[in-house]
C-alpha positions as CSV (number, residue, x, y, z in Angstrom):
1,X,83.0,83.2,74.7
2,X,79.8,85.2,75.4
3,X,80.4,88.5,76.7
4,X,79.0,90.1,79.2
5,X,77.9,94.3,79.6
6,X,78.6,96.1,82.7
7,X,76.7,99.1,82.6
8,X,78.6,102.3,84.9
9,X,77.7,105.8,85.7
10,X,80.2,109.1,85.7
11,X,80.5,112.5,84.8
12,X,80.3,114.3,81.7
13,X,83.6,115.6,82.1
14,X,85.5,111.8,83.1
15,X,83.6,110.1,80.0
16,X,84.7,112.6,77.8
17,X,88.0,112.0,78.8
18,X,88.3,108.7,78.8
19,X,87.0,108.9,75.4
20,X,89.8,111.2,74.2
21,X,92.6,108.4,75.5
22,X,90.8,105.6,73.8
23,X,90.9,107.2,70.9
24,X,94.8,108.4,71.1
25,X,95.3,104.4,72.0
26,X,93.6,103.6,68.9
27,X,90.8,101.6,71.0
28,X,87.0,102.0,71.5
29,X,86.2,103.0,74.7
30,X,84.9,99.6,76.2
31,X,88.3,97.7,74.6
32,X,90.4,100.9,76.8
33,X,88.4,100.4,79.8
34,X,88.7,96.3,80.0
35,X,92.8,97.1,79.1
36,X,92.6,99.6,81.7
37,X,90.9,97.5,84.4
38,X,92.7,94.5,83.4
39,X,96.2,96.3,83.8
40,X,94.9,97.7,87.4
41,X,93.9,94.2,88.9
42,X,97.1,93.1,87.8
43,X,98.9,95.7,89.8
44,X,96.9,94.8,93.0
45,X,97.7,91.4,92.6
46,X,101.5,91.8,92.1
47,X,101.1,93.8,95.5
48,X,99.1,91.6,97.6
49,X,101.5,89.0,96.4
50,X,104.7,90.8,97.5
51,X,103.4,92.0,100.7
52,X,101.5,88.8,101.4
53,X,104.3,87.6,104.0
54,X,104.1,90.8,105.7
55,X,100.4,90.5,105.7
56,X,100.8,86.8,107.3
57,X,103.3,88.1,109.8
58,X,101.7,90.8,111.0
59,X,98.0,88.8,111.5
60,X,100.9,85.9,113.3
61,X,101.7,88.9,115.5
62,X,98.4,89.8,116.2
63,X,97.1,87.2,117.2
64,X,99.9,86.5,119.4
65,X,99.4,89.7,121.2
66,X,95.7,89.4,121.6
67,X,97.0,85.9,123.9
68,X,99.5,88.2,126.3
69,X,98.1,88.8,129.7
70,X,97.5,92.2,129.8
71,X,100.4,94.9,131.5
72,X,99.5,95.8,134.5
73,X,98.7,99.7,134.7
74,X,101.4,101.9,136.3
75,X,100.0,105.4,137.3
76,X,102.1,108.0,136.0
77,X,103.1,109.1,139.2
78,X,105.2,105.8,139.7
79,X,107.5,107.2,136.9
80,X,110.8,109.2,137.1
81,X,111.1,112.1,135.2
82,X,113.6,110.8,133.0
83,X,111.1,107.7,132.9
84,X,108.0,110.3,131.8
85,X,110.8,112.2,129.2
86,X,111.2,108.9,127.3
87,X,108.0,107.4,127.4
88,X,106.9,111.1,126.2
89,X,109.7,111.0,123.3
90,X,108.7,107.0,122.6
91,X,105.2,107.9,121.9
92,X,106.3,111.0,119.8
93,X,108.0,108.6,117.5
94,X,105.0,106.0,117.4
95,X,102.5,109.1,116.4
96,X,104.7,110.7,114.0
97,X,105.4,114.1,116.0
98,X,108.9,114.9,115.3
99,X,109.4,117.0,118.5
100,X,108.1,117.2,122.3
101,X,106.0,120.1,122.9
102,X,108.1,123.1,124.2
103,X,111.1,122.7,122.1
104,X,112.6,124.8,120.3
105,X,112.1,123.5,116.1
């Protein structure tokens, strides 16, 4: 099999010690970076494949949403103030903010 070179680029500092693992794994360095690279696409693979239903579910989803008629737009002031408190608390949840503003931690 003819073989190929791949010609890369990086610092001093990161060839240096990449040559320092090769030669603890007892390999040249192109034989430790192939290994290395070889190992990594296998990872990536073995995770596309075990999130690739989730994947397929969530474009399903999409594309089911893009095909909903659009809600219509309520002004704010048609909402209750208990209405405004959980929509307020609902989006808190959806962006990650643990509590409303002007509570107590």
């Amino acid at each position: 099999m003819a073989k190929t070179r791949i010609s890369i680029s990086l610092e001093q500092a990161q060839a240096e010690r990449i040559r320092q693992h090769a030669e603890r794994s007892g390999m040249d360095v192109s034989a430790y970076l192939v290994h290395a690279a070889i190992r990594q696409m296998a990872e990536s693979d073995a995770v596309e494949e075990q999130f690739a239903g989730v994947d397929a579910l969530i474009a399903r989803a999409e594309r089911e949403a893009a095909d909903l008629p659009e809600e219509p737009v309520v002004a704010s002031g048609a909402l209750t103030e208990q209405e405004r408190r959980e929509v307020e608390e609902a989006l808190g949840l959806v962006h990650g903010r643990d509590r409303q503003p002007g509570h107590a931690a």
